[in-house]
C-alpha positions, 0 to 999 in steps of 0.5 A: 185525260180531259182537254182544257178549253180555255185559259183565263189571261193572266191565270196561273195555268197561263203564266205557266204556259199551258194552252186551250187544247191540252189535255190535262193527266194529273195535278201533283200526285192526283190523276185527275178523271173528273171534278172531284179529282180536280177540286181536291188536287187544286187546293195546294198552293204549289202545283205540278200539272201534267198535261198532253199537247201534241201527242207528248206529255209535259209537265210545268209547275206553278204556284197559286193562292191558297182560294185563287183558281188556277185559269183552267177551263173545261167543258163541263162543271162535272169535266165528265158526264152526268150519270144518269138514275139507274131506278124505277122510284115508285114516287118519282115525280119526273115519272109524272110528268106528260109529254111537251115540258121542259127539256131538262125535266125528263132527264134523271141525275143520280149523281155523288159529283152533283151531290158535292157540288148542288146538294143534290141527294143520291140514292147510293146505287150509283156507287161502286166501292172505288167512289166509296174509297174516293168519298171517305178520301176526300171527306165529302160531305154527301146527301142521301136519299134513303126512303127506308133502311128495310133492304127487300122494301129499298128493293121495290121501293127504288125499284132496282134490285141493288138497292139494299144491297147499296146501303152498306155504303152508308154503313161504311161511310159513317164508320169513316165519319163522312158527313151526311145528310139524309132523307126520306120521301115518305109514302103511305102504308109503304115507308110510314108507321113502323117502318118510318120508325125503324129507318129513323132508328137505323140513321140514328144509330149513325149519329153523328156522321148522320147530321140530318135527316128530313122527311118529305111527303111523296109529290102526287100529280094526276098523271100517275094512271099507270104508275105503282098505286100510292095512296095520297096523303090525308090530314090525319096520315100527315099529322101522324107522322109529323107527330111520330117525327116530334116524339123522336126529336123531343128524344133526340133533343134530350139524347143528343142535343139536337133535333137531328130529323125535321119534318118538311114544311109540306108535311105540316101543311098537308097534316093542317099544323102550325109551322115550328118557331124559328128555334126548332130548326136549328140553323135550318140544315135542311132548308133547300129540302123545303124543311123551314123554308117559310119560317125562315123567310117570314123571319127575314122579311119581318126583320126587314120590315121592322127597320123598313122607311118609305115615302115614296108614291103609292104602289099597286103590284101583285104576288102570285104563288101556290096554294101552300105559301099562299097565306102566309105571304098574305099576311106578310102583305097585309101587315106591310100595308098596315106600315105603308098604306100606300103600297097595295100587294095583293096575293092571288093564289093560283091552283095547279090545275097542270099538276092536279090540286094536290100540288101546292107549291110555287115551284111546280106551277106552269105558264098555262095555269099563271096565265089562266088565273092571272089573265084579265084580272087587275094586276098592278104594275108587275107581277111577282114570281118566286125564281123556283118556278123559272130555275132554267133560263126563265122557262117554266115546266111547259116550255114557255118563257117568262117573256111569253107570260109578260106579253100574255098579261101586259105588266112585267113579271119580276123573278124574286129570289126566295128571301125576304129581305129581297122581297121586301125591297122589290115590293118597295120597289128597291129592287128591280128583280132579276 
């Protein structure tokens, strides 16, 4: 059972008398244990609730729009607890971190409900054949962290001995036709050449419940002294494999129809190759993997700067971003200014000297780097960040506010999303930011 929180007034579950304290069993025929329970009962238009009050079991009906919520409120998203990772990753990138950052970034979820609801990737070896039954049931749509289709290797890699076992349930999954999407933390002379080869031909063998597959360089900090030795990618190992990912999808392509496995954006950077044209990403399935994610907003702010009028006064702001997104964003600055003179964006790339220089990414940078390179230097009248770096209540990976950061410089600092048509506008100063 799981008690009701609230009720929104005038709701459906208001109107049929149920109250904040009740303790929900069951919506129709469904006994509801956590969200995924709930989502999939709640989407009839005619429902039968059982609930608890006071020790006795009752039972109302109501009747709802096909996409209106019923009013009922608990105490989490998940009406449950978050699982939590039962593995010892090789590549875990919580495992680099130090002590003194965020809370939330020491906390590890390997979770099928999260997966339903954020996109985030399970590993698989959190499944019992209970939520295999529930998952074919319901037709969720789950994303899979697979690194490697060698058992033994999954093993050591996950660092959980169930973690090849656990791959029957991708077997059985795409047997059912659940929709999936795949990925593969890549990690030299552990899951590349051959064996990169062999996991590819294995996911490819469930096409088309598989509907993508992403392969991404393992993130390498420098507090990795006692962890398992990965060696760090070289341009020659990142070209190999993105040229191994190409080959494949120029056969997949022809076989297929589609692409199907997309190397991440990272990848081509690490391996110093030109990001694919727009076509090559087929609709971007993978773009919250980083896989198009550059290509996709360049297309979108050069869209927005085609059809884009300014006559107002001239301005003088700054970018700051990691050092993988960093010339791109330049060169979308520079042709902005060839359109308007009168708007200046500089772009200053800040290195992650927190992390070690082998991450490049904006996400990952921290408030003690933006503050060391941003400090003392002219500015303009606000500085801009991507929202990756401050996804939690605006406080970056070493704990420290985006409050902290503006008092630190003097000049606002703007959340942008990750879009260009928004960063457009608030360089053009349309939009205020967030």
């Amino acid at each position: 059972m799981i008690e009701i929180t609230d009720i929104i007034a005038g709701s459906p579950a208001d109107k049929a008398g149920i109250r904040a304290g009740d303790c929900l069993i069951a919506v129709n025929d469904t006994v509801i244990r956590d969200v995924l329970d709930y989502r999939f009962a709640v989407t009839a238009k005619h429902l039968t609730v059982r609930f608890l009050r006071d020790c006795a079991e009752q039972e109302v009906s109501l009747r709802k729009g096909e996409y209106e919520d019923t009013g009922l409120c608990f105490a989490t998203a998940l009406m449950d607890e978050k699982r939590t990772c039962g593995n010892h990753c090789i590549f875990c990138f919580i495992d680099q971190n130090p002590k003194g950052m965020r809370d939330t970034i020491y906390f590890k979820d390997d979770d099928s409900r999260l997966s339903f609801l954020q996109g985030s990737y399970i590993t698989l070896t959190n499944l019992t054949d209970e939520d295999v039954d529930r998952i074919i049931k319901m037709h969720m749509t789950v994303n899979v962290s697979v690194q490697t289709t060698d058992p033994l290797l999954r093993n050591k890699m996950l660092g959980n001995k169930k973690a090849g076992e656990s791959l029957k349930y991708l077997r059985r999954m795409a047997d059912a036709g659940v929709p999936m999407n795949c990925q593969i933390v890549l990690c030299p002379t552990w899951n590349d050449g051959d064996n990169l080869h062999k996991t590819l031909a294995d996911l490819f063998g469930m096409v088309p419940a598989v509907e993508s597959i992403a392969v991404v360089p393992f993130g390498m900090t420098k507090f990795r002294e006692k962890l398992c030795p990965i060696p760090a990618f070289t341009q020659e190992t990142a070209r190999a494999a993105v040229e191994q990912i190409e080959a494949v999808q120029r056969w997949s392509l022809a076989a297929n129809g589609s692409r199907i496995v997309y190397a991440s954006d990272e990848l081509y950077l690490l391996a110093g190759l030109p990001l694919p044209e727009d076509e090559a990403y087929e609709g971007y399935p993978q773009y919250e993997n980083g896989v198009g994610m550059l290509r996709y907003l360049m297309n979108e702010f050069y869209d927005a700067l085609e059809d884009a009028e300014y006559d107002g006064d001239a301005r003088f702001l700054t970018i700051a971003t990691g050092t993988a997104a960093a010339p791109f964003l330049d060169k979308m600055m520079r042709d902005l200014e060839a359109k308007f003179p009168q708007v200046h964006c500089q772009v200053i790339t800040v290195y992650n000297d927190f992390y070690g220089h082998t991450v490049t990414v904006a996400g990952l940078l921290t408030f003690q780097d933006l503050r060391a390179q941003l400090k003392d230097r002219a500015l303009g009248s606000a500085v801009l960040l991507t929202e990756t770096c401050l996804r939690h209540d605006d406080v970056f990976l070493d704990d420290r506010s985006r409050e902290d950061l503006e008092k630190a410089l003097g000049v606002p600092v703007i959340k942008c999303k990750v879009d260009g048509y928004v960063l457009l506008d608030t360089v053009l100063g349309y939009a205020a930011g967030e």
